[in-house]
N, C-alpha and C positions, 0 to 999 in steps of 0.2 A: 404498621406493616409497610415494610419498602418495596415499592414499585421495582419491576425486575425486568424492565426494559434494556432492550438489545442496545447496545450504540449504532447509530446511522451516521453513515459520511454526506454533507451536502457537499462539498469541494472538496477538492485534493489539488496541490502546488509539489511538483517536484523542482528542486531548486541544484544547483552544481553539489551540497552538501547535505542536503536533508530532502525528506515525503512528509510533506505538512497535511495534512487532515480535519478539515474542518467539518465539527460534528454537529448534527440538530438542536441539540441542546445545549451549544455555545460555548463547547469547550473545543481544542485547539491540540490535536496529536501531535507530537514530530519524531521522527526517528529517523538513524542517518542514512543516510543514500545507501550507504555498502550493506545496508541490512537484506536489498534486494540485489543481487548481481547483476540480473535481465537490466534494472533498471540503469544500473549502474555503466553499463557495459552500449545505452542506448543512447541515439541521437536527441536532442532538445526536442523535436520534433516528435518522435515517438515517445517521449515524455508525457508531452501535452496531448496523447491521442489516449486517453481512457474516457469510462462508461463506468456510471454506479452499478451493480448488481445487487440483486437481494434486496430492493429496497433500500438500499444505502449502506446491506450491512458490509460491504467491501467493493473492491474496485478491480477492474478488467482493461489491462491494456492489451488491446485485441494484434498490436501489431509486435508484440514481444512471446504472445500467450503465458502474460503476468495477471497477479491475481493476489490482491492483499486485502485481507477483514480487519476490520475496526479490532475486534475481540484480537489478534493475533499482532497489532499495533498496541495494544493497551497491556499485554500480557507480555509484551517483548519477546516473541518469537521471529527473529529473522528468514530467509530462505536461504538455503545451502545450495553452495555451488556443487555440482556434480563432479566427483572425482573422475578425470581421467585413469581409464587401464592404462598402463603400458604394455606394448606386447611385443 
């Protein structure tokens, strides 16, 4: 029977090209920067200003109100930028 443990982030590195993810269990996420636009769109600084949530199942940059899960990093779901109306 296979264990059905969640994935947990102990670190996260955002880099000018990629969101690196590193997981409990020793394995090593990355996906590109432009998967997140908040993140994309933010200073180094606010880069480097997140918090594990969930026990590690994802991450909270409090100063963007960004928010990416391990499961949504491993299943390649990016965040969508919000279409502007025109009016």
């Amino acid at each position: 029977m296979a264990n059905n443990i969640e994935p947990r982030i102990k670190q996260i590195q955002v880099t000018e090209d990629t969101i690196d993810a590193y997981l409990v269990d020793g394995r090593m996420i990355s996906v590109p920067l432009a998967w997140s636009w908040r993140l994309s769109d933010a200073t180094p600084e606010q880069r480097n200003n997140w918090e594990l949530i969930g026990d590690g199942q994802g991450v909270h940059w409090p100063d963007l109100d960004e928010d990416i899960s391990a499961k949504g990093m491993l299943h390649g779901i990016p965040s969508r930028r919000p279409q502007q109306v025109l009016v």
